[in-house]
C-alpha positions in Angstrom: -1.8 30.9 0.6 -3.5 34.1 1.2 -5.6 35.2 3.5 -7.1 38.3 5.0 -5.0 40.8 6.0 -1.9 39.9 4.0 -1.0 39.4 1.1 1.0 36.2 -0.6 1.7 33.0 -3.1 -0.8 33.2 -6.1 -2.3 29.9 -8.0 -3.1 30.3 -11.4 -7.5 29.9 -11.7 -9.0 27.8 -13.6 -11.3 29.5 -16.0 -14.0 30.1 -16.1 -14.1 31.2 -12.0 -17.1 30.4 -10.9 -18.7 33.6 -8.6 -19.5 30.7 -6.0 -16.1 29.8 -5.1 -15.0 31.4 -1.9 -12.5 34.4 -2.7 -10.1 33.9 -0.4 -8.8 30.5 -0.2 -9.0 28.1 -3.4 -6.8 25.0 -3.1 -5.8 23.8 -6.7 -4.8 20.3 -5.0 -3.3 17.9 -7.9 -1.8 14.0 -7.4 0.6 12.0 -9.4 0.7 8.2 -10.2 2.9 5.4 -11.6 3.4 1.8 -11.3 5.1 -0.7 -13.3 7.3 -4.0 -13.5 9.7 -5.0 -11.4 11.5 -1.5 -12.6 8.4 0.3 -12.1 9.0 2.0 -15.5 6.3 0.8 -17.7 2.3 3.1 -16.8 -0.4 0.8 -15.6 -3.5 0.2 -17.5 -7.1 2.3 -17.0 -9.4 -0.2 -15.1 -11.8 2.8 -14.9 -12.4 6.2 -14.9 -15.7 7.7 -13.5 -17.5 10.8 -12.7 -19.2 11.3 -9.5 -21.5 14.4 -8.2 -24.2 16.7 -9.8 -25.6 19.3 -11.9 -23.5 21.8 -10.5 -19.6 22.2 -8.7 -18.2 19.3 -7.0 -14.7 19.1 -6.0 -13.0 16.5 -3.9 -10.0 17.1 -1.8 -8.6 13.8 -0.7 -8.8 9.9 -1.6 -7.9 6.9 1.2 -8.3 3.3 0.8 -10.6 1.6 3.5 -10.4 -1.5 5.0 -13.1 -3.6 2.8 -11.0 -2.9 -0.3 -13.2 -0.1 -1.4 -12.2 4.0 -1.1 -13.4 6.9 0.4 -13.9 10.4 -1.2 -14.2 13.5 1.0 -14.5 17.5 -0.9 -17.2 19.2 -1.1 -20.7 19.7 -2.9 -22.6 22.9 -4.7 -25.3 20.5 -6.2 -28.8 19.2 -5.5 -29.0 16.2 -8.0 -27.4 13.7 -9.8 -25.6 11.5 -7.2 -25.8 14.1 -4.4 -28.7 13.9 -2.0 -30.3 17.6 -1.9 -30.2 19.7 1.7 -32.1 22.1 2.3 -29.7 24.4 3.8 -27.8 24.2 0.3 -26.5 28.0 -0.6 -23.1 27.5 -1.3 -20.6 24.4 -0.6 -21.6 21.5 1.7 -18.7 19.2 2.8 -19.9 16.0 0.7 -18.0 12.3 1.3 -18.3 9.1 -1.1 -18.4 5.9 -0.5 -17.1 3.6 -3.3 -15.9 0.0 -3.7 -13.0 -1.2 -5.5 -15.2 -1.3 -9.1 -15.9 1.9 -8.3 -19.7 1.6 -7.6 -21.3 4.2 -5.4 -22.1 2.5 -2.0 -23.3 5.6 -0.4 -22.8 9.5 -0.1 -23.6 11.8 2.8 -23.7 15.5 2.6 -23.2 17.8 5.9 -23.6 21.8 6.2 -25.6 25.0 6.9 -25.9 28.0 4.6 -22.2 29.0 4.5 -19.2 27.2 3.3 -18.1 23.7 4.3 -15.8 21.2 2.9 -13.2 18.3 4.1 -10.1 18.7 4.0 -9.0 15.0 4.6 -10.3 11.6 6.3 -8.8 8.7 8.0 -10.4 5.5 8.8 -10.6 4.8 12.6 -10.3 1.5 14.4 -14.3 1.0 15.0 -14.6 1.0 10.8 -15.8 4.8 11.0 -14.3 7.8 9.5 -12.7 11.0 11.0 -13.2 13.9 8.5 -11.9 16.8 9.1 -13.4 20.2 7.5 -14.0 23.5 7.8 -17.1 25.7 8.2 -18.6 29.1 8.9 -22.3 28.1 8.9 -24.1 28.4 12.5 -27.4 26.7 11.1 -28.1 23.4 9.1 -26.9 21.2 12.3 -23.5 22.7 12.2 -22.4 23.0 15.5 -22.2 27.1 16.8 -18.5 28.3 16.1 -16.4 31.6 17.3 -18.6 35.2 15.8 -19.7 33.2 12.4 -16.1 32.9 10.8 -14.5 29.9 9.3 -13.2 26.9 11.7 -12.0 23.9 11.4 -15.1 21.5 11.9 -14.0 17.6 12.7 -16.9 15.0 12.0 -16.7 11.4 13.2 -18.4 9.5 11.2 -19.9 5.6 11.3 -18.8 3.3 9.0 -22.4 3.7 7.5 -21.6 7.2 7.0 -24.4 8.5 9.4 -22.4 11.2 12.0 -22.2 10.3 15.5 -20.8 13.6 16.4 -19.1 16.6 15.8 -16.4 19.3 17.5 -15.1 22.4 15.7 -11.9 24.8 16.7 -10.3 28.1 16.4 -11.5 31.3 17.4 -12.6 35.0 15.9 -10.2 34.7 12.5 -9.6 32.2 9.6 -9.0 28.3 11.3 -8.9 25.9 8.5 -7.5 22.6 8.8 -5.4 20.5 6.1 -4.2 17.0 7.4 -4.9 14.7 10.2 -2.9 11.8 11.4 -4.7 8.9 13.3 -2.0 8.9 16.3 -0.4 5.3 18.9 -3.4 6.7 21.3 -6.1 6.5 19.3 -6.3 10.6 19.4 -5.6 13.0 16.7 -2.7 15.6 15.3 -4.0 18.0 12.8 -1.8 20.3 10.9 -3.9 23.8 10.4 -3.4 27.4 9.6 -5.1 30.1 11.6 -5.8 33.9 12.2 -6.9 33.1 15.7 -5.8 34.6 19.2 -8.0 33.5 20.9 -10.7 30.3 21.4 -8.5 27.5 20.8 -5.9 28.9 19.4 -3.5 31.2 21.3 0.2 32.4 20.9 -0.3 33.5 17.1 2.7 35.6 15.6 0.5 37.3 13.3 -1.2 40.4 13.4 -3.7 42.1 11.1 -5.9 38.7 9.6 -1.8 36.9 8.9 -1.9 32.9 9.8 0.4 30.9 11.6 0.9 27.7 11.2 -0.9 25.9 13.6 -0.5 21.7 15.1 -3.3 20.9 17.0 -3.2 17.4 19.5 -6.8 15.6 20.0 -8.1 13.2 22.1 -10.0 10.3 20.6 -13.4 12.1 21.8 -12.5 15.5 20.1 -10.7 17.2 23.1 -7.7 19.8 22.4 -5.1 18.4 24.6 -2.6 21.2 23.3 -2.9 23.5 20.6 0.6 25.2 19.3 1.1 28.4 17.0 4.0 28.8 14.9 5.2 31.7 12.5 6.2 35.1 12.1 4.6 38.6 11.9 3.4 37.6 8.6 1.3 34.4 6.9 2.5 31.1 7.4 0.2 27.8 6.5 0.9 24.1 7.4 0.0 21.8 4.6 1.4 17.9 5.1 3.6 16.3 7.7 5.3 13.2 8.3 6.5 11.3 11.5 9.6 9.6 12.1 11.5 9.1 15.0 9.1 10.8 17.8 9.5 13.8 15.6 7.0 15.9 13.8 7.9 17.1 10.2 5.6 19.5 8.4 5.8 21.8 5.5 4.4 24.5 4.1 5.0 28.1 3.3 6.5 31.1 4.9 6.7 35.1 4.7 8.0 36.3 8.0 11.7 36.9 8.7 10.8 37.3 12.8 9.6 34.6 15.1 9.9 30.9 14.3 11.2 31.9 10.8 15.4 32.1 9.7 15.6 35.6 8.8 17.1 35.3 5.3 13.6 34.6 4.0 13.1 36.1 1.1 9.8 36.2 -0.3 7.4 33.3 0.1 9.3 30.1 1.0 9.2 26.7 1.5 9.2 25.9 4.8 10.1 22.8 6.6 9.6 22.6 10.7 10.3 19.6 13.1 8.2 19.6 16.4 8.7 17.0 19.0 5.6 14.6 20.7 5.2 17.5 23.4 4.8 20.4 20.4 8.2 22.3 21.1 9.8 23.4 18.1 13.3 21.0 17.1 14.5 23.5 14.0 12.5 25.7 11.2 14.1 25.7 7.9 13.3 27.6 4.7 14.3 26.7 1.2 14.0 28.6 -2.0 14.9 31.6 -4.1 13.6 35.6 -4.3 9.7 35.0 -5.8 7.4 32.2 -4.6 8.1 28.7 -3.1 5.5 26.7 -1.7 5.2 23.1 -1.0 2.0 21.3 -0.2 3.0 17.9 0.1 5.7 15.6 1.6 7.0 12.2 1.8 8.9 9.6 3.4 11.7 8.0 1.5 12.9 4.4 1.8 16.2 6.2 2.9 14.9 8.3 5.7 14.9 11.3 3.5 11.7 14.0 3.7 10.9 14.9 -0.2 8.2 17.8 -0.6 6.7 18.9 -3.2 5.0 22.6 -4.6 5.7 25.1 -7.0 8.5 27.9 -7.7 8.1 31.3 -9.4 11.5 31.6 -8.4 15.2 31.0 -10.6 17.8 31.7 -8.0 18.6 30.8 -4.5 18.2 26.9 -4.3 16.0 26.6 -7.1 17.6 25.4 -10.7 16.6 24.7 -14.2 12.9 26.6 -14.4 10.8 26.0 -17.4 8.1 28.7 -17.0 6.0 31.0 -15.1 5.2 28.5 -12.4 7.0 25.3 -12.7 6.8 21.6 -9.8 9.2 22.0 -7.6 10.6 19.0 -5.2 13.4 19.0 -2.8 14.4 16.3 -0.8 16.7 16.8 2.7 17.7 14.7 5.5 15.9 14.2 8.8 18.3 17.9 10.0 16.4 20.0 7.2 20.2 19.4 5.0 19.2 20.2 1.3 20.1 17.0 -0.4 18.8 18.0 -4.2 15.8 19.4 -5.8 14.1 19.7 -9.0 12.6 22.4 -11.2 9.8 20.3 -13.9 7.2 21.5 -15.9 6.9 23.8 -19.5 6.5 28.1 -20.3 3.0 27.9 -18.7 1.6 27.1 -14.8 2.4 23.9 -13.0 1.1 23.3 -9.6 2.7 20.1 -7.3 0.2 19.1 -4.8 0.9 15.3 -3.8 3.7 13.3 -3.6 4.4 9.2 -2.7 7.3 7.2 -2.4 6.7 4.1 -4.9 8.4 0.7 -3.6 11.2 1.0 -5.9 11.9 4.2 -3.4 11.5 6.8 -6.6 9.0 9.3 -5.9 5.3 10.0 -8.2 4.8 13.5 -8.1 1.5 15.0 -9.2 -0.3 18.0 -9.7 -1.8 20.5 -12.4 -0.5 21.8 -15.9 -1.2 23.9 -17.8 1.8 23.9 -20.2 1.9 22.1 -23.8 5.6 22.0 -24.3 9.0 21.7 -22.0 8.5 18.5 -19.7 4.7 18.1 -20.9 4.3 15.8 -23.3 1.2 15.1 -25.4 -1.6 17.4 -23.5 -5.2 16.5 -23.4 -6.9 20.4 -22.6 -7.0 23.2 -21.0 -6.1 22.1 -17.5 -4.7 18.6 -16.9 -3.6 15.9 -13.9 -0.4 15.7 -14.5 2.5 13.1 -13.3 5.8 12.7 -12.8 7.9 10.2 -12.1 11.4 10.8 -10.4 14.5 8.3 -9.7 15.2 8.8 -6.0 18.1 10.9 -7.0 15.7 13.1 -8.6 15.8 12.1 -12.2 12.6 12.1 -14.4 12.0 8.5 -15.4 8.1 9.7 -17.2 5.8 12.2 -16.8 2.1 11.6 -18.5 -1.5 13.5 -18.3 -4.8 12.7 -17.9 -8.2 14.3 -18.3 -9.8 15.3 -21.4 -10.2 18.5 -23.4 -11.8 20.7 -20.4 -10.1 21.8 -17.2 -9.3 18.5 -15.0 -7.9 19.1 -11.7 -5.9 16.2 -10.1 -6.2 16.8 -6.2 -5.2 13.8 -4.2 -3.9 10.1 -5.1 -3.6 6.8 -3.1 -1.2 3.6 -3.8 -1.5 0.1 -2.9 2.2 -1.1 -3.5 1.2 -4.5 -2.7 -1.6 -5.0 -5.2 0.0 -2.3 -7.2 -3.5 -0.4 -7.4 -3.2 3.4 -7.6 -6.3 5.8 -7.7 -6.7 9.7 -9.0 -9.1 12.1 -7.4 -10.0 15.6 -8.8 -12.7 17.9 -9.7 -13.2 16.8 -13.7 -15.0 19.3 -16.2 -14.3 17.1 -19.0 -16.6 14.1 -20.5 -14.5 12.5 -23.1 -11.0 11.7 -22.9 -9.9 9.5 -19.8 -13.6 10.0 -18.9 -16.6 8.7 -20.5 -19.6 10.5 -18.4 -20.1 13.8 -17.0 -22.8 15.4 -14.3 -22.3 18.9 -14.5 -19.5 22.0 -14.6 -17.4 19.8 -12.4 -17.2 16.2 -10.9 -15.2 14.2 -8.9 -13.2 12.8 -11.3 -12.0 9.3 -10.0 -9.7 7.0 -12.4 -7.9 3.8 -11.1 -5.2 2.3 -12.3 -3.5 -1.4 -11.6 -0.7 -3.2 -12.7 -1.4 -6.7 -13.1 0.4 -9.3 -11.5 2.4 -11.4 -13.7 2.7 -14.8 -12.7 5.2 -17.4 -14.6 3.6 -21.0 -14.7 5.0 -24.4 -15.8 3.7 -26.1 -19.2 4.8 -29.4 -19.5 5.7 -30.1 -23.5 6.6 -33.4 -25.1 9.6 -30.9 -27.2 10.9 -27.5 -25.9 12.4 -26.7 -29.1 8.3 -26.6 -30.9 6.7 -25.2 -28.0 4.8 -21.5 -28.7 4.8 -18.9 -26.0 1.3 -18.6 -24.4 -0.2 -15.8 -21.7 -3.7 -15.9 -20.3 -5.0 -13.0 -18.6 -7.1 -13.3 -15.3 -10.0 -10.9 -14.3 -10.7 -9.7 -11.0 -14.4 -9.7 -9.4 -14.7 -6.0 -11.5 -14.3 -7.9 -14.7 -10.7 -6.1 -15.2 -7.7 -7.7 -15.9 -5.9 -8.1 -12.9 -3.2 -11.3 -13.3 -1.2 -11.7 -16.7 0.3 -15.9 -16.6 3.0 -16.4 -18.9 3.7 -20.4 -19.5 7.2 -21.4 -19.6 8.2 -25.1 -21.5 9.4 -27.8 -19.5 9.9 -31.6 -20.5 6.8 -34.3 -19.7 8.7 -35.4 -16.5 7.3 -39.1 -15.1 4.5 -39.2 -12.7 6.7 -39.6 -9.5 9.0 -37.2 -10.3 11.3 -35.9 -6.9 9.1 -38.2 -4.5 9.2 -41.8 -3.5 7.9 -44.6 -5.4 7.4 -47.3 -2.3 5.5 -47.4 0.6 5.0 -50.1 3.5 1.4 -50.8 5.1 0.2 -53.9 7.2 -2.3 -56.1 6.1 -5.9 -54.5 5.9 -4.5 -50.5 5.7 -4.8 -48.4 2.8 -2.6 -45.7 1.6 -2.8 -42.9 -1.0 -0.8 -42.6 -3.7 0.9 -39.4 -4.6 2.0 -38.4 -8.0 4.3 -35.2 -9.0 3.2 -35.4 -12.8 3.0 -32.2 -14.9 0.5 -33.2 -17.2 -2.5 -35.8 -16.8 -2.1 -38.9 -14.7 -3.8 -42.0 -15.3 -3.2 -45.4 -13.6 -3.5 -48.8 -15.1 -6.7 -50.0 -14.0 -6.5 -51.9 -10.2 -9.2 -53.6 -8.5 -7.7 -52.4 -5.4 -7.6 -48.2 -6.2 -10.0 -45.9 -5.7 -9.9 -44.2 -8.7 -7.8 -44.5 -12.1 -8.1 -41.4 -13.9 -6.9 -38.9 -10.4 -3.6 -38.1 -9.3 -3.9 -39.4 -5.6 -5.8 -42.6 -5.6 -6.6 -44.6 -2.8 -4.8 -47.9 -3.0 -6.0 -51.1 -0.7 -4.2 -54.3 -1.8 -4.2 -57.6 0.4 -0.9 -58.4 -0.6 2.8 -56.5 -1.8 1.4 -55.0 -5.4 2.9 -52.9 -7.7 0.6 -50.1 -9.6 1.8 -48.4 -12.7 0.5 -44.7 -13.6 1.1 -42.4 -16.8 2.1 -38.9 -17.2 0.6 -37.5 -20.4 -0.4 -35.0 -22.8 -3.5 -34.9 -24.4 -2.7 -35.6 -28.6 0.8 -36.2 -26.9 4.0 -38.1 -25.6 3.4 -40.1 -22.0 5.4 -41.1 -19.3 5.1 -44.0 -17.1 6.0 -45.3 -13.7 5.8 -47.7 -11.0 4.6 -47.4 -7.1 5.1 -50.1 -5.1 2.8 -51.0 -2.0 4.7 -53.6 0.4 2.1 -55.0 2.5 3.3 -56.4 5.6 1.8 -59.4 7.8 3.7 -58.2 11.1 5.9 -55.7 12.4 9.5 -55.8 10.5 12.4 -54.1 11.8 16.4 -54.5 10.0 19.2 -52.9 11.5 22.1 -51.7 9.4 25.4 -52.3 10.4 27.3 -49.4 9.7 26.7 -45.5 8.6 28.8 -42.9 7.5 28.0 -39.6 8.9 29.9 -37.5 6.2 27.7 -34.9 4.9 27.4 -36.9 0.9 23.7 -37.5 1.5 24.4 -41.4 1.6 23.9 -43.7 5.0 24.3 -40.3 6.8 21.9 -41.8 9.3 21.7 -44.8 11.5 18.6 -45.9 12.7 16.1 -49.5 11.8 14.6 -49.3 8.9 11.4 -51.2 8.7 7.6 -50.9 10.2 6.2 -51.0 13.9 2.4 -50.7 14.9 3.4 -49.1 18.1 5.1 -49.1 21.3 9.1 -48.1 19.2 11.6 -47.1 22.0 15.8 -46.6 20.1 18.4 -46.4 22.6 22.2 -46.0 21.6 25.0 -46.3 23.6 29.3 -45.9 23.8 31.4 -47.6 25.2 30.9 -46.0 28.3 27.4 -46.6 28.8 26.6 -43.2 28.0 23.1 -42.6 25.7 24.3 -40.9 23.2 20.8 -40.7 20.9 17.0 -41.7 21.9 13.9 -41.7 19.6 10.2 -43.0 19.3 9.7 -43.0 16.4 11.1 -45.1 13.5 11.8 -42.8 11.6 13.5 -40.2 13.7 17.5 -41.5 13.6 21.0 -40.3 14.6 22.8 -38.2 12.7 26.4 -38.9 15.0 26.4 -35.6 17.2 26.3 -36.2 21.1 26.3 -32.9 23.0 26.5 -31.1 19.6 29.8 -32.6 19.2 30.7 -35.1 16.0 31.3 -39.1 17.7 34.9 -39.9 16.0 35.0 -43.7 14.3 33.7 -46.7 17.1 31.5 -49.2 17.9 28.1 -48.4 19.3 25.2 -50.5 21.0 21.8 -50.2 20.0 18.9 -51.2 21.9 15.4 -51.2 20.3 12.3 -52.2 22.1 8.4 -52.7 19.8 5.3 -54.1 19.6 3.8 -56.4 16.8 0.3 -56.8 15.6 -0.6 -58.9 18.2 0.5 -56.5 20.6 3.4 -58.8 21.9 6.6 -57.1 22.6 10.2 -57.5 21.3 13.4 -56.3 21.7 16.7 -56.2 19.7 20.2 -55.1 20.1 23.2 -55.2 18.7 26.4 -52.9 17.8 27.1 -50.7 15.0 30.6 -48.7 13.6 30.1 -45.4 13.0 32.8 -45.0 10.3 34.7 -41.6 9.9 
């Protein structure tokens, strides 16, 4: 964007401008959102959508989950009241962040500031459970630490997780230094993408002359220290919005107006810009992309294919843009990892559109989001005079839906966050509005937070006496918010008997117990036993003194029933039978040799060939050969089996014997 000294892209206002809003930089920041079925084609349902802030302007520039569940809000503040705490040192914007937990109750707010400008830009979480914020000031006073001859710098606060600051660094030098993303990096430092008038301070090697910005990547240690600072650009102003990593490299975007330096010289006007920088800061490639007006992109993404996809606006209808709607229309592109344009599109209606955020939702399309003022072309069913606005995309590029929120007033969609896994997907923007989506209002503008979830649809088992009378039911489920979060749909299947897929004997010596395990898909009850625990369970405990079978039912209430039988052999000593034969085919029948009986302890199976070799050992009665020796199948013979246990009384016996294993 603009800046003193030059002169470049220009964002529609939103009326009416307010004379408190800084003249040179205002970031119309604007997020999209979808999430659906299995197709991801169907919008989720409101859980809620609340104002935050005070009697006067509050904006908010970014939105992250934390790691309790909750979210974290960071913008800025130009009120005294409502839910901001009042400072002092209050003339114009303090950089204000919100704490909020997944209901979207306010668990705390902390305001920061002199009597200039500040604001954040964007937060991480760090591993302690703190914050990183990073902001931008030009206040000396208020606790702000001193700066380079009172102009704006980027100001980095590291906050606790209680939201009290533990300390503070700011960078740049005598010009504009404002930062725009910061990446938590593998050392526990940071890499901030910024724009900057600077030559000096902590900035050096700027392109620019006369007030222009480069674009500026900045490494950090964990503590706050620059460990290197680069400048990239041309003679004129270039900014650095969004990057991704992949691959040990660096990819940002942004905008460009130079034809000299790090810039192609076939830029045209303002263009989007697209530079790779490896893990020591040297430049890879610089690419530019778009047509003879303005073409900005403040957003990127990763695709599931590898693919970068960024997102802005055009003014342009020529070069690489296509199919423009208005004055100001989205624009995304999306190119390989070697800046190769792979396709782009043009969205949006005869009025202003502004892309500022982009994801890539796990059906790899891509939500793209931002601010419209249009009532017609792609823009469906407008609310006001400004609205968040959404769009969907294929990951080819195809619309799939496009849908806006807000109300009647101007609402401002800045930043958005996703939770693929729980499908959860929250909207953050300065709100003027206090109907539509919104049902409360502080002052001229709010943060204006709305979240959005899917629920999860779940497909459950109801056992029915008849399939072909059985009604279709669905419960819904609410979270711990009170919203509906899981959506069960019952599907018919027959009353099956109460030991359905599991075994209906068991073997214990005299004096054990054993419990009883049913598989039933309605009700179990058992016939009553003086020996079980209980009658009317599913797992009784049964202790009989002698070999008893127990029946149990399987039934609907008002319905049909199915019985069964479990018998319990009780057994006065150890027992052990040896088969014969087995046939180690594959068919599921006497694929296994072993005894089959019951030993207290002290079980020791031995087999043999013919020439002497063990061929198969185990301890345990039930653990038997399958007919492999060295991994190899045993063709048809005879075999010897020894087997050595002890009875109840501890005495011990031994069998063996021979076997065929039949082919």
């Amino acid at each position: 964007m603009p800046v003193s000294g030059g002169s470049g892209p220009l964002e529609k206002q939103s009326q009416p401008v307010r004379i408190k809003y800084p003249l040179i930089r205002i970031l119309l920041l604007a997020a999209a959102i979808y999430v659906g079925t299995t197709v991801q084609a169907q919008l989720p349902p409101t859980q809620w959508a609340l104002h935050y802030g005070g009697g006067s302007v509050d904006i908010p520039f970014v939105i992250k989950f934390t790691s309790d569940g909750g979210t974290i809000v960071a913008g800025y503040t130009d009120s005294k009241d409502g839910n901001v705490s009042a400072q002092p040192n209050r003339d114009y914007w303090d950089l204000w962040i919100v704490k909020l937990d997944r209901c979207g109750t306010l668990q705390w707010e902390r305001s920061f500031g002199g009597t200039g400008y500040e604001s954040a830009r964007d937060v991480a979480q760090t591993a302690d459970g703190g914050y990183i914020v990073l902001g931008e000031t030009n206040s000396t006073d208020g606790g702000v630490v001193a700066g380079y001859g009172g102009t704006k710098d980027i100001w980095l606060l590291k906050l606790a997780a209680s939201g009290n600051l533990e300390w503070q660094k700011r960078y740049g030098g005598s010009g504009l230094d404002i930062g725009n993303h910061i990446e938590i990096t593998s050392d526990g430092g940071y890499l901030i993408a910024a724009s900057s008038s600077s030559n000096n301070g902590d900035i050096t090697g700027n392109h620019g002359t006369g007030g222009y910005t480069d674009g500026v990547l900045m490494k950090l240690t964990a503590a706050g220290a620059v460990q290197w600072s680069k400048c990239f650009g041309g003679s004129k102003n270039e900014e650095l919005f969004d990057f991704e990593i992949m691959n040990g490299i660096t990819f940002l975007t942004g905008f460009t107006n130079s034809i000299d330096g790090d810039i192609p010289p076939d830029q045209k006007n303002y263009d989007v810009w697209l530079l790779a920088i490896d893990q020591n800061g040297n430049k890879v490639f610089s690419k530019i992309y778009g047509g003879s007006q303005n073409d900005v992109a403040y957003c990127m993404t990763r695709g599931a294919d590898g693919s970068l996809t960024m997102a802005g606006y055009t003014t342009s209808n020529d070069g690489d843009v296509s199919g423009p709607k208005g004055s100001q229309d989205y624009w995304v592109l999306n190119v390989d990892q070697k800046g190769k344009l792979n396709w782009q599109k043009d969205l949006g209606g005869s009025d202003a559109e502004y892309a500022k955020t982009i994801i890539t939702d796990k059906d790899s399309s891509y939500i793209i989001g931002g601010i419209s003022y249009s009532d017609d072309g792609d823009i469906t069913h407008p609310l006001g005079e400004g609205d968040y606005w959404t769009v969907k995309l294929s990951a080819t590029g195809n619309i799939i839906w496009a849908k806006s929120w807000g109300g009647s007033d101007n609402d401002h969609l800045r930043s958005m966050i996703t939770n693929t896994a729980t499908q959860e997907y929250y909207l953050a923007g300065d709100s003027e509005s206090g109907g539509g989506d919104f049902n409360n209002s502080w002052g001229e503008a709010d943060f204006g937070i709305i979240k959005l979830k899917i629920p999860e649809l779940q497909t459950k088992d109801s056992a029915v006496c008849n399939i072909n009378t059985f009604v279709a039911l669905r419960d819904t489920l609410q979270d711990a918010c009170g919203y509906d979060s899981v959506i069960i749909t019952y599907r018919p299947v027959l009353l099956n008997g109460p030991f359905n897929n599991i075994r209906k004997v068991d073997t214990i010596f005299a004096g054990q117990t054993v419990m009883l395990h049913t598989n039933g898909n309605g009700t179990i009850a058992w016939n009553s036993h003086s020996s079980l625990s209980c009658i009317n369970c599913p797992d009784p405990v049964a202790s009989p003194i002698a070999t008893t079978v127990y029946t149990a039912t399987n039934y609907l209430p008002n319905g049909c029933q199915v019985p069964d039988q479990f018998t319990v052999v009780v057994l006065n000593d150890a027992v052990v039978m040896v088969p014969t034969a087995f046939t180690p085919n594959g068919d599921g029948l006497n694929d296994y040799f072993g005894p089959v009986g019951k030993v207290p302890e002290g079980y020791k199976l031995q087999l043999f060939n013919r020439n002497g070799e063990v061929v198969f050992k185990s301890s345990s009665i039930n653990q038997r050969w399958n007919g492999l020796f060295k991994g190899v199948l045993q063709p048809t013979s005879v075999f010897i089996y020894l087997i050595d246990y002890k009875d109840l009384q501890n005495k011990t016996h031994q069998q063996k014997g021979t076997f065929m294993l039949i082919r």
